[in-house]
C-alpha positions as a printed Julia matrix, in Angstrom:
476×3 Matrix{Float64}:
  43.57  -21.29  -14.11
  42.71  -18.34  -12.15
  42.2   -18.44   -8.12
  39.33  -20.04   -6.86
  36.44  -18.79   -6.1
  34.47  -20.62   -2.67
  30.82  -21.49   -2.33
  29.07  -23.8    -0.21
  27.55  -25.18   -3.26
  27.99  -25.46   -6.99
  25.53  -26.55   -9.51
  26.41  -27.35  -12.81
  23.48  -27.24  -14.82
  21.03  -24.38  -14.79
  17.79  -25.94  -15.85
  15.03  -27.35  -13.44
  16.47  -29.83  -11.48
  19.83  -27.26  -11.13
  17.78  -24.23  -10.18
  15.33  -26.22   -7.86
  18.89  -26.95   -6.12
  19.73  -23.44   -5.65
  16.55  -22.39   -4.56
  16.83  -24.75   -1.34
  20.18  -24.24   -0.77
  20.19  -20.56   -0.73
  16.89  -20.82    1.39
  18.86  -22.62    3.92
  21.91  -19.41    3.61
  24.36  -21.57    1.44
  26.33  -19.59   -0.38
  25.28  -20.95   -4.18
  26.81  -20.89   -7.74
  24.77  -21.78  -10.91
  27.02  -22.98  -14.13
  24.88  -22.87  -17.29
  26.19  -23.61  -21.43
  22.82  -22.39  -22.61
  19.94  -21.26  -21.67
  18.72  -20.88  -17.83
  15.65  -22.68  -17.49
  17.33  -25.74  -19.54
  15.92  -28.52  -22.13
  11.76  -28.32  -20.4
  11.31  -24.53  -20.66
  12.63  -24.32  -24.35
  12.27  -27.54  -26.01
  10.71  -30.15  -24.25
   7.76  -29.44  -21.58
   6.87  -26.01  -22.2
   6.66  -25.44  -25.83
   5.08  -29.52  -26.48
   2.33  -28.66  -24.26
   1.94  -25.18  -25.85
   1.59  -26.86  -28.95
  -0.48  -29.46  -27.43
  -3.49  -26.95  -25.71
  -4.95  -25.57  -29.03
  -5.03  -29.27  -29.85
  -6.91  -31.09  -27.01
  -8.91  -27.77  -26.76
 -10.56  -28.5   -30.33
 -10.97  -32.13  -29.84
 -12.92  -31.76  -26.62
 -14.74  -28.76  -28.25
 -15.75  -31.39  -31.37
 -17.16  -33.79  -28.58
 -20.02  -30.99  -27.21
 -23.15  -30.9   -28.93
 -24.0   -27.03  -29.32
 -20.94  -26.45  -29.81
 -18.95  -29.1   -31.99
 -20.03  -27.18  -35.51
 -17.82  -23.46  -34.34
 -15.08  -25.74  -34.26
 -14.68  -27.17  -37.42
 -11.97  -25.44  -39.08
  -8.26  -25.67  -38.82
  -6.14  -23.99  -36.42
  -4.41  -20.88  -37.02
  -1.3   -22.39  -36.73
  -0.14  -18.91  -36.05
  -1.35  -17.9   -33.35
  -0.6   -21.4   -31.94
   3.32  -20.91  -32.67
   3.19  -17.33  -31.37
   1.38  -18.97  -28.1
   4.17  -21.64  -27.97
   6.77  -18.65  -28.57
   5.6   -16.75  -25.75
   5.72  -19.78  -23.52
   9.13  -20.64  -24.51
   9.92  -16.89  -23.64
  10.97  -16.47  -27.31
  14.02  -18.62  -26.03
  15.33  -16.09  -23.8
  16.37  -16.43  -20.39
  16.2   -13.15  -19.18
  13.21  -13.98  -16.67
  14.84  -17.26  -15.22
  18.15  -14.93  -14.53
  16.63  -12.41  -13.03
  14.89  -15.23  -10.79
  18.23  -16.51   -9.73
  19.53  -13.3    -9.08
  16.96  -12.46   -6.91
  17.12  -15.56   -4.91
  21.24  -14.6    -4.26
  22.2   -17.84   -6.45
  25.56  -16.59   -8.39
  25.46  -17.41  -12.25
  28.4   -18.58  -14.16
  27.56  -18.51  -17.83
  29.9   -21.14  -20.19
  30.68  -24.75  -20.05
  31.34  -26.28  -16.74
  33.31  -29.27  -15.8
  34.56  -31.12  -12.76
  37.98  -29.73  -11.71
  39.14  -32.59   -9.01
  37.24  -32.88   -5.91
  34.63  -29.88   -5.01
  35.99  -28.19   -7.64
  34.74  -26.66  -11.11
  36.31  -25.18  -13.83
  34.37  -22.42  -15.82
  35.05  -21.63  -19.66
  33.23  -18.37  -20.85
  31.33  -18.09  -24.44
  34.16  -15.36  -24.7
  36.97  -17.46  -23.41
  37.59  -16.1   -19.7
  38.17  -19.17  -17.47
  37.03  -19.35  -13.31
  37.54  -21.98  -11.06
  34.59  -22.59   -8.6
  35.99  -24.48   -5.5
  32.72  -25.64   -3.01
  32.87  -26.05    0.45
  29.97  -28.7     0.83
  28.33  -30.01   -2.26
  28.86  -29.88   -6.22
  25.67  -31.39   -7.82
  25.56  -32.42  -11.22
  22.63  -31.27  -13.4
  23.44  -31.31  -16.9
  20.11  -33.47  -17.9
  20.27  -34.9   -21.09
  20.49  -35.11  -24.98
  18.46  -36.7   -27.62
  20.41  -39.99  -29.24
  19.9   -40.34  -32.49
  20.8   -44.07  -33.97
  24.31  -44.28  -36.33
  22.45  -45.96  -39.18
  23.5   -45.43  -42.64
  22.64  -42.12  -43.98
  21.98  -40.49  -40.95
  24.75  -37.76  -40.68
  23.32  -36.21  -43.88
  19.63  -36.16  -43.4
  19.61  -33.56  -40.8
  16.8   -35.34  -38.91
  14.74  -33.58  -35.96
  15.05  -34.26  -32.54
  12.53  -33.64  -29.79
  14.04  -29.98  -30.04
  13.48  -29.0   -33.75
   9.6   -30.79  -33.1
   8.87  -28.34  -30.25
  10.72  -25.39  -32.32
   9.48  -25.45  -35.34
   7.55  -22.26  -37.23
   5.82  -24.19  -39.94
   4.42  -27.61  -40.37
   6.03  -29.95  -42.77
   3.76  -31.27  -45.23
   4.71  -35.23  -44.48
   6.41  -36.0   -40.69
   8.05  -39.45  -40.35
   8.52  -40.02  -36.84
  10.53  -42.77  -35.65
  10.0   -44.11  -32.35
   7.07  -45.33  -29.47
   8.13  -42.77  -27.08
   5.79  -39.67  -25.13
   7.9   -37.76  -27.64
   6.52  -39.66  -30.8
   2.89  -39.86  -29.58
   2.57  -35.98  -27.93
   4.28  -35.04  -31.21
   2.57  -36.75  -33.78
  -0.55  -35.54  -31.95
   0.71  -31.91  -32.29
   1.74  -32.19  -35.6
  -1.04  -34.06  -37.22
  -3.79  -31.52  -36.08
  -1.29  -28.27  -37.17
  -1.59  -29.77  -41.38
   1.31  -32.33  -41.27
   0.62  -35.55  -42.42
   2.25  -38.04  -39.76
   3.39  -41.1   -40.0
   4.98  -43.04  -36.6
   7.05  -46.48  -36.85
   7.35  -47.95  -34.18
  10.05  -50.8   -33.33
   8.44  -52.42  -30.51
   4.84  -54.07  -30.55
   2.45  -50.6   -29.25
   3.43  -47.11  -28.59
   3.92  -46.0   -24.74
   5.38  -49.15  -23.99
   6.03  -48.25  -20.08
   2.57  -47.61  -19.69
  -0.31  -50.3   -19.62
  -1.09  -52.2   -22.79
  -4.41  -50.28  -22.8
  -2.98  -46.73  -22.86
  -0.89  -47.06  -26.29
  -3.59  -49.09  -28.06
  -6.0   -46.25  -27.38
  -3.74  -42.98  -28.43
  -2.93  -44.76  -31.35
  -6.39  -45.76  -32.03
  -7.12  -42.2   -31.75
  -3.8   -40.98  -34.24
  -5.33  -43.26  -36.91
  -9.09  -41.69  -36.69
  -7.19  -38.25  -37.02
  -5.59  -38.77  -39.92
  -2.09  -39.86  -38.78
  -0.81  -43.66  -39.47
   1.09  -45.56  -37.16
   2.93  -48.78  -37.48
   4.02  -51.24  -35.11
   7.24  -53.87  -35.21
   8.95  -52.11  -38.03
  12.66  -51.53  -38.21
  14.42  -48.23  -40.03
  17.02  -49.7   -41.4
  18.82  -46.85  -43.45
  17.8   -43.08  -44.06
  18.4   -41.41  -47.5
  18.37  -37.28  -48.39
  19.13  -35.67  -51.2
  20.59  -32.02  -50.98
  19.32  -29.79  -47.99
  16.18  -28.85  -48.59
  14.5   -32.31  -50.57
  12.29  -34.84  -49.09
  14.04  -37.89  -46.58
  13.36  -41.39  -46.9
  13.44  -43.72  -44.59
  14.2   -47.34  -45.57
  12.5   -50.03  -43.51
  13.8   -54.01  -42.44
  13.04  -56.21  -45.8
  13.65  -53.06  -47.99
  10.26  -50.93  -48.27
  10.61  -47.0   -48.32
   8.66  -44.38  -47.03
   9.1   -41.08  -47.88
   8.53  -37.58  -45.76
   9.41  -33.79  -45.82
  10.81  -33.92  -41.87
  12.08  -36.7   -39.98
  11.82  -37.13  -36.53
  13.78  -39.43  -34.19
  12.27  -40.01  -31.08
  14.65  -42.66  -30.14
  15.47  -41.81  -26.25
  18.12  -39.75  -24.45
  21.54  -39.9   -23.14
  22.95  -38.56  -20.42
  25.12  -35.0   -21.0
  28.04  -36.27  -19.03
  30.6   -36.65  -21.94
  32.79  -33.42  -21.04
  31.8   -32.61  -17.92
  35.37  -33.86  -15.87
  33.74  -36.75  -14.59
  37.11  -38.7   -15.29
  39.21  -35.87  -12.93
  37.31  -37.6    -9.99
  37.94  -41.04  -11.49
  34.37  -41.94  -12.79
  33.77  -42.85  -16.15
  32.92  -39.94  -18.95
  29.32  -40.46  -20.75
  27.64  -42.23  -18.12
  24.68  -42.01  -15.79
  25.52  -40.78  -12.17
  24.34  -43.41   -9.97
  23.1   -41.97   -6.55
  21.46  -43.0    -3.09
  17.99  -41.89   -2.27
  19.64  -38.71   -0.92
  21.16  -38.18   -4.18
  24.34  -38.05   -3.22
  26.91  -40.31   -5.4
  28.11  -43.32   -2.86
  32.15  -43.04   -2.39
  31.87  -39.36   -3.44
  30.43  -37.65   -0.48
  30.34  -34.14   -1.77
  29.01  -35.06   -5.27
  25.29  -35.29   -5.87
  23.61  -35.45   -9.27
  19.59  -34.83  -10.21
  17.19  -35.22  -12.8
  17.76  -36.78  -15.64
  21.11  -37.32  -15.34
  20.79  -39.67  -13.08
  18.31  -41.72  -14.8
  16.07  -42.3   -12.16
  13.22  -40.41  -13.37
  13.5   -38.8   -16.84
  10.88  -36.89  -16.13
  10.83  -32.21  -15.14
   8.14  -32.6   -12.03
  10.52  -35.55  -10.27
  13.62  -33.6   -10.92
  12.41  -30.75   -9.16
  11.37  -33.35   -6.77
  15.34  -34.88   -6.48
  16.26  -31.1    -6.32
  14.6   -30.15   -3.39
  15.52  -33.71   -1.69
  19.18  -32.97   -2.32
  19.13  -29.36   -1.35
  17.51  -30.5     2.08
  20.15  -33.22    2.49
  23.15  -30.75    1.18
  21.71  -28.42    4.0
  21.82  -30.66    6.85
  24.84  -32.53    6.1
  26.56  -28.62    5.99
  24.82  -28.48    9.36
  26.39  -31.24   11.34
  22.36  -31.62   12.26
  23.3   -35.74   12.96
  21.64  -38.49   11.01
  19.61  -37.67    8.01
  16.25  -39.14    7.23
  16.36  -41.23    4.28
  14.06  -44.41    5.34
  11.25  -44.67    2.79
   9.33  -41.46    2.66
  12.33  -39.2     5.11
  12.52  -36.03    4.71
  15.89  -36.77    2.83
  14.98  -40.3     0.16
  13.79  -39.32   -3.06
  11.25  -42.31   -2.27
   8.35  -41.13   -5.1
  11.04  -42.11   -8.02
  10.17  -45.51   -7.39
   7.18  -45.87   -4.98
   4.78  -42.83   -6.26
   6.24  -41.66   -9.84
   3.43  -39.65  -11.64
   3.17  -38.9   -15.51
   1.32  -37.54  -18.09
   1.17  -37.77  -21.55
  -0.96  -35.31  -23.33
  -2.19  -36.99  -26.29
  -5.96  -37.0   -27.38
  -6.35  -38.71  -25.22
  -4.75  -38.15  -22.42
  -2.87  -41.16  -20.7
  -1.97  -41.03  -17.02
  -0.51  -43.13  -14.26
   1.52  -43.42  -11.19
   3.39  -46.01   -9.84
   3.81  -49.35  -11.04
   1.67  -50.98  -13.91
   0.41  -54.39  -13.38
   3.31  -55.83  -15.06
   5.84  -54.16  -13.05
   4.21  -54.85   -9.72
   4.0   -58.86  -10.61
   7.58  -58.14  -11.87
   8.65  -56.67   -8.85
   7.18  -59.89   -6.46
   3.98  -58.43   -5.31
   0.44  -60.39   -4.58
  -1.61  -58.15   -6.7
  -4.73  -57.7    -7.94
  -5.8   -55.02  -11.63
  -9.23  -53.29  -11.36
 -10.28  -51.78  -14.45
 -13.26  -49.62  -15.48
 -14.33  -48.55  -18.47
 -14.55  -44.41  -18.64
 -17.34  -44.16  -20.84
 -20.1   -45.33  -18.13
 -18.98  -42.92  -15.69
 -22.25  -39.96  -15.73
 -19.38  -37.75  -15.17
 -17.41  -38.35  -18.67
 -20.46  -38.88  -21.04
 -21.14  -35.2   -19.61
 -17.84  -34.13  -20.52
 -17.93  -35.13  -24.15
 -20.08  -36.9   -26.26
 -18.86  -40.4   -27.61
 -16.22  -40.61  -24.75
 -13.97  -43.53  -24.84
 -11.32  -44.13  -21.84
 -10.17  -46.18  -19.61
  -8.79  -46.91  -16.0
  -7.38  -49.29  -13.61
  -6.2   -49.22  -10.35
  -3.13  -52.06   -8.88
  -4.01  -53.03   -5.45
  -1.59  -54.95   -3.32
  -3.32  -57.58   -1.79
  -1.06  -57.93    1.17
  -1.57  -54.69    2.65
  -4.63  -53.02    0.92
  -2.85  -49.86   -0.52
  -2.58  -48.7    -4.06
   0.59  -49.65   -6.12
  -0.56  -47.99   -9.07
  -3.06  -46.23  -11.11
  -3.56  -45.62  -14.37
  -6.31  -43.19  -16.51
  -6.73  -42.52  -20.3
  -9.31  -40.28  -21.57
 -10.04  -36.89  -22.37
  -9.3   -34.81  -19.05
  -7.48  -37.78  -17.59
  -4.06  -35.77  -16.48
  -6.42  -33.53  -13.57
  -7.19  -36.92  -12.15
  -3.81  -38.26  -11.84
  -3.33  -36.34   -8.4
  -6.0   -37.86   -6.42
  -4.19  -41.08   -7.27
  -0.65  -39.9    -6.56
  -1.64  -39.04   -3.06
  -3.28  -42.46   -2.96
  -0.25  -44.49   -4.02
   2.21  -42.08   -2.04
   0.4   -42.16    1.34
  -0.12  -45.87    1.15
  -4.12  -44.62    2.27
  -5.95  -48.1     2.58
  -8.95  -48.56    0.93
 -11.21  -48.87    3.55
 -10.21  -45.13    3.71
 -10.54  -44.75    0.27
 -14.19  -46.17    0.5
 -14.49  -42.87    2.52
 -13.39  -40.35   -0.14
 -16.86  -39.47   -1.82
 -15.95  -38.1    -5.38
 -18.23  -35.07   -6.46
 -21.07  -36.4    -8.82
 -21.03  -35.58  -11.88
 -17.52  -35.83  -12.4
 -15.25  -38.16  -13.91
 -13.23  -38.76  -10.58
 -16.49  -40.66  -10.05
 -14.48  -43.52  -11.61
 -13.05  -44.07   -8.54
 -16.22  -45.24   -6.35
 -16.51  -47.82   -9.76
 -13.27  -48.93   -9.35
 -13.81  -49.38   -5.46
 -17.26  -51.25   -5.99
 -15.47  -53.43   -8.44
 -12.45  -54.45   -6.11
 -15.03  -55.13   -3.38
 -17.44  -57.14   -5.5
């Protein structure tokens, strides 16, 4: 190995969560290098967040369109699929990084391109796409950000039939005639959304009893009430069993528990992720290759005090927004800690405890419709110990959303604890649910009461109006 060269900090892991790091490191003058395999901008710019929701836009777009009288008839066509792949291409930045490295650059982060791995303590060794090798030695910090990989199950005929993972889905440049997808996930229900209005005809199996399982009962019942009306079919408590393809090109069947067969042109696993921590030298600092990276609230790994890991890979939050969130969490605690400022703040909501993972984590899912929550369901809340009480309204009698599209069907409930008043949790699905979602996140995050709440007069006609429902309903 060649001599090493110092930072304060090293990130290994360019994408999100890594550059988020950098960005508030080098904003506090640490001295910062980036190590990236692929691309710069990671797994959401090119194949997860940013090309699924380009795909998605065209999609909702029509559907809402189809709801407006006046205007429901110009909209009756198919898409020009396209223009929606060149849209999704653009967004993806033609899966080039260029932009996002000339970001870091500009920022004074150093990049390392090549495979990164842990070196001993504070250290990282460096292997080049064209072999050169640099060890990166850091002074403070070396935070982990590798995110993670799609898993695909070992069943029997698996290695052969060249399945699709959530990065072939978002990738694609044509849509296969029949699309098996395999799974419950916000993969399998944004994707069989996608792909059922671009010409595929979709088919989801799902093992468990509804799809969003994480989410309230309510949300997955409706999405997949709404897959069915478009065309797609989904099935619940089913079990692939094996997978058969013949040659490279020929259709893939699936073969379900008790021997039935389905057959498709694509297949596509939406079966979870695991952690990209296989060869990353995790085992030169005597922690276990393949794993999650278990950290405090500041991120940092306990027993390790210069080794921090965020996003995904620590499986707190699988989820872009609360990596970046993580990111700028650890970069704050990296930067006092290199300060000798004293004690950091990491009591529930300090300016150094990734608190929102578990108190105040938002999501999306941007299916027709779109489902929506933060915090903890009612499930998780009585799960979790608290006295609480579910309010739930139905969407369609707010003025706001029969406005918004004819024959609007939705849904929402808010989880109040009953101890102290404050939101837990707060859930939407609907058309134009997602631009709600904040309101509530600032709700559950802030702990506001609802006597304050009571004060927070939502603009008629909108649907926010929902929440003055929910409100009058908690009250009686």
């Amino acid at each position: 190995m060649t001599e090493a060269v110092e930072y304060d900090v090293v990130v290994l892991g360019g994408g999100p969560a890594g550059e988020n790091v950098a960005d508030r490191t080098r904003a506090a003058g640490l001295s910062t290098a980036v190590v990236e395999s692929e691309l710069l901008g990671g797994e959401c710019s090119y194949w997860a967040c940013v090309p699924s929701k380009a795909l998605l836009r065209p999609v909702l777009a029509r559907a809402d369109a189809r709801r407006v009288p006046g205007l429901a008839g110009a909209v009756e066509g198919p898409l020009d699929t396209r223009a929606v792949f060149a849209h999704r291409d653009y967004w993806a930045s033609h899966w080039k990084d260029d932009g996002q490295l000339d970001w870091l650059t500009s920022i004074g982060a150093h990049v390392y391109r090549g495979h990164g791995r842990l070196y001993g303590t504070r250290k990282v060794a460096v292997t080049s796409p064209e072999g050169e090798h640099h060890v990166l030695a850091a002074r403070h910090a070396v935070v982990v950000a590798t995110g993670t990989r799609a898993v695909v199950p070992d069943l029997p005929g698996m290695a052969g039939a060249r399945p699709w993972t959530s990065r072939e889905a978002t990738s694609a440049q044509e849509a296969p005639g029949r699309l098996l997808i395999v799974g419950g996930s916000v993969v399998a229900a944004e994707m069989a959304t996608a792909w059922q209005a671009l010409g595929s005809q979709v088919t989801v199996l799902v093992r468990g009893p509804r799809l969003l399982p994480r989410m309230e009962p309510f949300a997955g019942e409706l999405v997949a009430d709404a897959l069915r009306e478009a065309g797609a079919v989904v099935r619940t408590e089913v079990s692939v069993e094996a997978v058969v393809r013949d040659g490279s090109t020929g259709p893939v069947t699936v073969v379900l528990e008790g021997g039935e067969t389905l057959e498709g042109d694509e297949l596509l696993m939406a079966t979870g992720r695991a952690p990209r921590t296989g060869d990353i030298g995790l085992d030169t600092v005597g922690l276990p290759a393949g794993e999650w990276i278990g950290v405090d609230d500041s991120c940092r790994m306990p027993g390790h005090d210069w080794l921090y890991a965020v996003g995904d890979v620590n499986h707190r939050a699988l989820l872009t927004h609360q990596g970046k969130y993580q990111a700028r969490i650890a970069g704050a605690a990296i930067a006092a800690r290199a300060a000798g400022t004293g004690a950091l703040d990491t009591g529930r909501w300090g300016a150094h405890a990734a608190t929102a993972d578990v108190r105040a984590l938002p999501q999306v899912v941007f299916t027709d419709p779109e489902a929506a929550a933060v915090g903890l369901s009612l499930a998780e809340a009585e799960r979790a110990g608290h006295r609480v009480r579910a309010v739930d309204h139905d969407l369609a009698k707010v003025s706001g959303a029969g406005l918004y599209a004819e024959g609007y069907r939705g849904r929402a409930r808010m989880v109040v604890d009953l101890d102290r008043e404050v939101l837990l949790g707060a859930t939407f699905v609907g058309p134009g649910a997602a631009e709600m979602l904040h309101a509530a996140t600032i709700a559950v995050a802030a702990e506001v009461p609802i006597d304050r709440l009571w004060h927070a007069v939502p603009a008629f006609p909108t649907i926010s109006e929902v929440w003055l429902r929910l409100l009058e309903a908690y009250r009686g």
